[in-house]
C-alpha positions in Angstrom: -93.9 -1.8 82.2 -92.7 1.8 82.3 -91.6 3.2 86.3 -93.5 5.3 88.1 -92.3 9.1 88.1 -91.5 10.8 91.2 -94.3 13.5 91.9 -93.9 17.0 90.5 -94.4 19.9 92.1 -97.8 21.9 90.7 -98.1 25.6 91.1 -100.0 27.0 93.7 -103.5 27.6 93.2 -105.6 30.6 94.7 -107.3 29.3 97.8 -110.8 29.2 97.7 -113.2 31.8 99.6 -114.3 30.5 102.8 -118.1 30.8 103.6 -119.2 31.7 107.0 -122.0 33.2 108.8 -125.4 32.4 107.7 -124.1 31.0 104.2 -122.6 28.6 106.3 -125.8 27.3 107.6 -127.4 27.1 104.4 -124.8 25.3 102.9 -124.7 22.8 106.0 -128.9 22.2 105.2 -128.3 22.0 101.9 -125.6 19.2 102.2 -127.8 17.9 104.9 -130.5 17.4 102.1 -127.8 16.2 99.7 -126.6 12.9 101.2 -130.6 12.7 102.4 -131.4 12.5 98.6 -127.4 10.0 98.4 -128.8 8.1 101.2 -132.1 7.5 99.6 -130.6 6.3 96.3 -128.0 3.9 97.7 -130.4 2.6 100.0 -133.0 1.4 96.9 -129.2 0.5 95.5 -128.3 -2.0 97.8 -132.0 -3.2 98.0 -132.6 -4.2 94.4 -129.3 -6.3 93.7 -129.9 -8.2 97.2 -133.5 -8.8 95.8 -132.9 -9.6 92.4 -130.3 -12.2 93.3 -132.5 -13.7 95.9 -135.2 -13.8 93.5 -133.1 -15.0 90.8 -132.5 -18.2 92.4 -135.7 -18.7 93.7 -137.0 -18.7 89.9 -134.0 -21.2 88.7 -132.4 -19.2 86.4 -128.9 -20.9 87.6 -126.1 -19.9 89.4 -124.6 -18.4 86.0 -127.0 -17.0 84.4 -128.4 -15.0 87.4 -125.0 -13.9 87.5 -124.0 -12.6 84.2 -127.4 -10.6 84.5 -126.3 -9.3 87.8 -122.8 -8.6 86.1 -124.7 -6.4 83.5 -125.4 -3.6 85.8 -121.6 -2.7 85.6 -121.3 -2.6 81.9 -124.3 -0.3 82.1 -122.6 1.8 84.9 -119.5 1.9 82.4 -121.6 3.2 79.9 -123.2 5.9 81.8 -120.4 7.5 83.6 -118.7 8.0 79.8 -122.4 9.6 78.6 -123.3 11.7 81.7 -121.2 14.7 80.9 -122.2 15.2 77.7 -126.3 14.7 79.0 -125.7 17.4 81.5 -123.9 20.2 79.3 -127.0 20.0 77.3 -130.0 19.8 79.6 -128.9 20.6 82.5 -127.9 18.7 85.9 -132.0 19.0 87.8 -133.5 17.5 84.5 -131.0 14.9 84.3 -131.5 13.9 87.4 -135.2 14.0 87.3 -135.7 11.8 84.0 -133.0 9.2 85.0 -134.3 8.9 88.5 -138.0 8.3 86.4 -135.9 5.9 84.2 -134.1 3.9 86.8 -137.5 3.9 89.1 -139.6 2.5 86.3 -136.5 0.0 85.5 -137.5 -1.5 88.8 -141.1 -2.3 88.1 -140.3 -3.4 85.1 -138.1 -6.2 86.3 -141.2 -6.9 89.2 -143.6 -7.5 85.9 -141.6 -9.2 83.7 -139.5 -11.7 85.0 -136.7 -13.6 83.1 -133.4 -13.3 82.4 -133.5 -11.2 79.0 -135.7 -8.6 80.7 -133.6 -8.3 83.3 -130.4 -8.5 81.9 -132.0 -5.4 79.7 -132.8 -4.3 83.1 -129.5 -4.2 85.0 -127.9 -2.8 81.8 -130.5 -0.2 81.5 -130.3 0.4 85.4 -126.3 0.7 85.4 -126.5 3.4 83.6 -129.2 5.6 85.1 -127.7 4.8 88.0 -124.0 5.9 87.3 -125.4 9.3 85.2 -127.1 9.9 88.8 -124.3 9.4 91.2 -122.0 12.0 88.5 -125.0 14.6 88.8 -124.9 14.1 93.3 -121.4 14.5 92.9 -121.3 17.5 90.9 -123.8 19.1 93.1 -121.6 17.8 96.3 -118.3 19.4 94.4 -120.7 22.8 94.2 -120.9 22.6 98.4 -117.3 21.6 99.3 -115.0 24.2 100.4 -111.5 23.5 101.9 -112.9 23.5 105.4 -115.2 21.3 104.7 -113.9 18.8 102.0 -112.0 16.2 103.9 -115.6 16.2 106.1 -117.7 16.1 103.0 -116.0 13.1 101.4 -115.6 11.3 104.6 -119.7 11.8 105.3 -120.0 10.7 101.4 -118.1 7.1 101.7 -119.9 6.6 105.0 -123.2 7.4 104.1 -123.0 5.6 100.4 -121.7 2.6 102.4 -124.3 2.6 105.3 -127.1 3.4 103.2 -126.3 0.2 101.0 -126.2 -2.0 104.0 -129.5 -0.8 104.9 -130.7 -1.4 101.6 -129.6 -4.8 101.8 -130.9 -5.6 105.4 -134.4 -4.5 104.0 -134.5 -7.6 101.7 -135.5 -9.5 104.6 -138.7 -7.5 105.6 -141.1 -8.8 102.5 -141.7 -12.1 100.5 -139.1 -11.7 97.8 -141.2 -13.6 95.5 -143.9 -10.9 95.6 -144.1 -7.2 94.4 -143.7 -5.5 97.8 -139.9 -5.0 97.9 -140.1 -3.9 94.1 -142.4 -1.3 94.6 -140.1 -0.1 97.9 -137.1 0.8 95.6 -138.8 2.5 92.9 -140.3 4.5 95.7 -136.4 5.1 97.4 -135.5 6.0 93.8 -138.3 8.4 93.0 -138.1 10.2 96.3 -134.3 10.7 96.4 -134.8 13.5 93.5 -136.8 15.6 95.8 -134.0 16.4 98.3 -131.6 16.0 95.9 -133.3 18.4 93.4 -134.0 20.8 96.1 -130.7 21.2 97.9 -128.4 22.0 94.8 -128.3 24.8 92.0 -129.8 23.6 88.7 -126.3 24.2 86.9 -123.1 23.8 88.7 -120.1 23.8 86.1 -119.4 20.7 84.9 -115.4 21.1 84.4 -113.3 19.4 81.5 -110.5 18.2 83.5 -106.8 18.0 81.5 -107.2 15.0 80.0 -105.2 11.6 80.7 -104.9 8.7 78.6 -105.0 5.5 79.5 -101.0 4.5 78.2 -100.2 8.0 79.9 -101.3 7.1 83.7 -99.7 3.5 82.9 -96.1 4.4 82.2 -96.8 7.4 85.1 -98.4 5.3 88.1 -99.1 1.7 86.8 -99.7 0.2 90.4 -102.9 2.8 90.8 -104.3 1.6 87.2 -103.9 -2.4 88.4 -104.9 -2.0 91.7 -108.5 -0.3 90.6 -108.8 -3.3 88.0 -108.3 -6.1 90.4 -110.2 -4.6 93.0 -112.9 -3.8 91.1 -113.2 -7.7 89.7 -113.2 -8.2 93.4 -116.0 -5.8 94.6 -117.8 -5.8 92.1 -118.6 -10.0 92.4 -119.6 -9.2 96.3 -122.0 -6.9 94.7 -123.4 -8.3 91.9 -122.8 -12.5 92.3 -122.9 -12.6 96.2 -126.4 -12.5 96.9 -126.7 -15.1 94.0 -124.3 -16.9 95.8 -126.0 -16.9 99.2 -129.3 -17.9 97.7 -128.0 -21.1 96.1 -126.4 -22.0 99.2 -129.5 -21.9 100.5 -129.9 -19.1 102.9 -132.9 -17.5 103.6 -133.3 -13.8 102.8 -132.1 -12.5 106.0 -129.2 -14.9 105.8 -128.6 -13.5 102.5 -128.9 -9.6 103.6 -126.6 -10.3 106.3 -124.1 -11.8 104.2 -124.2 -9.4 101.6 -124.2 -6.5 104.1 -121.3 -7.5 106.3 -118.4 -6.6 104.1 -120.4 -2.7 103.3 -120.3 -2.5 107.4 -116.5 -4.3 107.7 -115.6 -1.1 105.1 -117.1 1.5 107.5 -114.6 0.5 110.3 -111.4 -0.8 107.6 -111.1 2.7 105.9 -110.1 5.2 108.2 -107.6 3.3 110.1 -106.1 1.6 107.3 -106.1 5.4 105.1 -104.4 6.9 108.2 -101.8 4.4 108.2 -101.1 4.3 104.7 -99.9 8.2 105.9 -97.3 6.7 108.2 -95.5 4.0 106.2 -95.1 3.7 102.8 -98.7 2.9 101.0 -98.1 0.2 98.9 -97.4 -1.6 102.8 -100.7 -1.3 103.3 -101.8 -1.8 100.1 -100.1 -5.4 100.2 -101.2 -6.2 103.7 -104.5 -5.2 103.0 -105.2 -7.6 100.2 -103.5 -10.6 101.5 -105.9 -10.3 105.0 -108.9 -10.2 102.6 -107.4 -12.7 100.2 -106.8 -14.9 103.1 -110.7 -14.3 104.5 -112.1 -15.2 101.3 -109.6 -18.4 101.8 -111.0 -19.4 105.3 -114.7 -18.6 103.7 -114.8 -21.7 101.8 -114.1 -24.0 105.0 -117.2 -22.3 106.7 -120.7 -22.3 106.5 -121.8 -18.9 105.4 -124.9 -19.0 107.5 -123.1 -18.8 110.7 -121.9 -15.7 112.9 -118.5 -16.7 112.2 -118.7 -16.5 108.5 -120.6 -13.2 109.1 -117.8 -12.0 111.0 -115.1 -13.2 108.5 -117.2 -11.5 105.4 -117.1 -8.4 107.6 -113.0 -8.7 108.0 -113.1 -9.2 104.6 -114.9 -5.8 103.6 -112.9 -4.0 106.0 -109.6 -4.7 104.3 -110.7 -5.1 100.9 -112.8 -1.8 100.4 -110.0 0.7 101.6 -107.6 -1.0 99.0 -109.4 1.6 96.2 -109.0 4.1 97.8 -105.4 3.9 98.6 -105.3 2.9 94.9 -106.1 6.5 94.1 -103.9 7.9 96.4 -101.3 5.8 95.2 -101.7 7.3 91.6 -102.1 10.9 93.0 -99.0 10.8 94.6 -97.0 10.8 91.2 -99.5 13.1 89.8 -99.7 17.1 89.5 -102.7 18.4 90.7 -104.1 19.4 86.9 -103.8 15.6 85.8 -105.7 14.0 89.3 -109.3 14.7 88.0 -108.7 12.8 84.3 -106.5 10.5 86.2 -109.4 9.5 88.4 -112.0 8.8 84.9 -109.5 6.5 84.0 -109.2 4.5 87.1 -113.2 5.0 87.7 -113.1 3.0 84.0 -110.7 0.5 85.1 -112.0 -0.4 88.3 -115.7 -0.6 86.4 -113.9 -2.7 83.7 -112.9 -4.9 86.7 -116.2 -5.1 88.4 -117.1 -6.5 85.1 -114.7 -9.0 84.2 -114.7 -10.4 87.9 -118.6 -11.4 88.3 -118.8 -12.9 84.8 -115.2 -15.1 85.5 -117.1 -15.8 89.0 -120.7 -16.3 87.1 -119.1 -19.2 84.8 -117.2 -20.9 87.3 -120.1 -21.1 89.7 -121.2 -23.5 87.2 -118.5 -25.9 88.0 -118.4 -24.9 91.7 -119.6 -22.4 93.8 -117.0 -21.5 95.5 -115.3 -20.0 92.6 -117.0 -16.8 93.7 -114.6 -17.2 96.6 -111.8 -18.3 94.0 -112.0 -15.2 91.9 -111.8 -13.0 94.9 -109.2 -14.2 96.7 -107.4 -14.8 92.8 -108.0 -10.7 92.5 -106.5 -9.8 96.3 -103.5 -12.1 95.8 -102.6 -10.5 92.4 -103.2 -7.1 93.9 -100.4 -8.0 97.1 -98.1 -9.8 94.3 -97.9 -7.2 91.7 -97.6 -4.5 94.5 -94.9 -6.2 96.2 -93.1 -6.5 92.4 -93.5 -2.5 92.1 -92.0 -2.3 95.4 -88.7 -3.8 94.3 -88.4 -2.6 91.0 -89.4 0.9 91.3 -88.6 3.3 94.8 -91.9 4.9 95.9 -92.3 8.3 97.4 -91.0 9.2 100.6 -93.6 9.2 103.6 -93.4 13.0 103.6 -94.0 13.2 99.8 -96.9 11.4 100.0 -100.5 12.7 99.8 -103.4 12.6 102.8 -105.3 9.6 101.9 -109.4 10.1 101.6 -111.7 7.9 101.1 -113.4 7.7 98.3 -116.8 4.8 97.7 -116.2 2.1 95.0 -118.7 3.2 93.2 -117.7 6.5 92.8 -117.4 8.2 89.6 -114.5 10.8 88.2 -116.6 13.9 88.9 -115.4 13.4 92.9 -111.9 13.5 92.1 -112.0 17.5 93.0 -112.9 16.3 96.7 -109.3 14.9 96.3 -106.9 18.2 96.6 -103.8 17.5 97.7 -103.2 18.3 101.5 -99.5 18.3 103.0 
């Protein structure tokens, strides 16, 4: 595997006006509206996978197959993030929005209607990627509103709001009969009503930009560590997502057992990424980066030994998500920091891909081995975070990183997020 390059030095780019006065304000309402319209969507998000798995089980369709149908919302989501550009050059971001938001809302009811596992394999596939085509249009429009004032603020109110609002979703699960229509009929409504803020706050056509593009072999042989670091992570997150209320339910937990389960890693994230982001300024990242994943390697260890229904195994899945979340994000920072500032946007679709391609791979490995055990959704997690410490700690002897003062500020980005944020991520010394 080729080293990673030290980071060039990009020209200097013309700063960017800075609104004040009363353009201020509107831009602070309109952003206001924004992650009202974010909240919204996550929210019905977070919601609908806690209820489907739930419901899933409750059905019998198996541990595995309820989780290869979860696991199809990903390859949907890799699908739409690689169509959603082309949809909004030629319609236009507010129509997007609106007929994918229609889509996705009428998805849901669909799956309330007809259930078994073909229709809602369709479903999640069908739902991945209206759902991935909608979160490149909010981040478009969120691009439109950032300013260097305001961008560190902006993405930091993005990955706390995306995260919250899926918690929430997820908590709601508890507040219906999952067997009935009610909870259904609450995320198409989340869905439907996140295009009115959403459609309101924004301009109907902010740019979308073609960033320099970056091949996958390129950003390898330039900052392989980023590249395997989204992968692994993204076979990790993405079985909490889609096989861990799937999980919960054939263990036996009731719905609010579930929901809190489910929910306690999003919350864990909201206190892990900060800290752990500003200390990854201090010492050199891949550090963190390795400490990070062998804490939540090691909770996913000491998960098995308890019972999930317990505080203590809420608190542990909480630990968990606050050292396992951040790792993405110092992922990308990772990769910017050998990057020039015209290569971080088509950098970022690539590791956007990889970490989807992950978030694949993991809940289908943890889908078929659930059928042997259940704790393999454990084993394929803590598998993913120990690969992630060992091949980082490899790096770290083969190749010299960048010094603390060459490296970038760390933001933090959702791990959900698609490429069209990566202009949130300017370089800031």
């Amino acid at each position: 595997m080729a080293a990673e390059r030290m980071p060039r030095t990009s020209r200097a780019k013309a700063p960017e006006p800075v609104v004040g006065g009363p353009a201020l304000a509107s831009t602070a309402a309109r952003s206001t509206a924004l992650f009202v319209g974010i909240a919204l969507l996550m929210a019905g998000n977070g919601l609908q996978n806690t209820l489907l798995g739930v419901r899933a089980e409750s059905e019998g369709f198996g541990s595995t197959v309820a989780g290869l149908v979860m696991a199809m919302n990903f390859v949907g989501f890799l699908v739409g993030a690689a169509v959603a550009p082309h949809f909004l050059r030629q319609v236009g971001h507010v129509r997007v929005f609106a007929a994918l938001a229609s889509a996705g809302s009428s998805v849901v009811l669909v799956q309330a209607v007809f259930v078994s596992p073909v229709v809602w394999g369709v479903g999640r596939f069908a739902w991945g990627i209206c759902f991935a085509a909608l979160i490149v249009v909010a981040e478009t429009w969120l691009n439109e509103l950032a300013t260097n004032e305001n961008r560190g603020r902006m993405l930091a109110r993005y990955m706390v709001i995306t995260m919250g609002a899926i918690a929430t979703g997820q908590l709601l699960v508890a507040t219906a009969d999952t067997d009935g229509f009610a909870l259904f009929a609450v995320v198409s409504v989340m869905v439907s009503l996140a295009l009115v803020p959403m459609s309101l706050s924004a301009s109907a056509s902010p740019p979308v930009v073609a960033p320099e593009r970056v091949g996958l072999r390129t950003l390898m042989q330039t900052a392989p560590t980023g590249v395997v670091v989204a992968f692994l992570v993204g076979a990790a997150l993405g079985s909490i997502s889609a096989i861990g209320p799937v999980y919960a339910a054939s263990r036996g937990l009731a719905p609010i057992q579930v929901a809190l389960f489910v929910a306690a890693p999003m919350v864990g994230s909201l206190f892990g990424q900060i800290p752990l982001g500003r200390l990854s300024d201090r010492v050199p990242r891949r550090i963190v980066i390795v400490a990070a994943a062998l804490i939540a390697g090691s909770a996913c260890v000491v998960m098995m030994l308890l019972d999930e229904a317990t505080l203590v195994g809420v608190a542990v899945m909480a630990i968990m998500g606050a050292f396992a979340y951040p790792i993405y994000s110092m992922a990308v920072a990772q990769a910017n920091d050998w990057l020039r500032d015209s290569q971080r946007a088509g950098a970022s679709a690539v590791m956007v891909r990889m970490n989807g391609v992950g978030a694949t791979v993991g809940p289908i490995c943890a889908a078929i081995g659930m059928s042997v055990t259940l704790n393999a959704f454990y084993v394929v997690m803590a598998t993913a975070h120990v690969s992630i410490a060992v091949f980082v700690a490899g790096r770290m002897l083969l190749v010299a990183g960048p010094t603390v003062e060459q490296q970038g500020t760390f933001l933090p980005i959702p791990a959900r997020a698609s490429a069209a944020v990566a202009t949130l991520l300017r370089r800031r010394r």
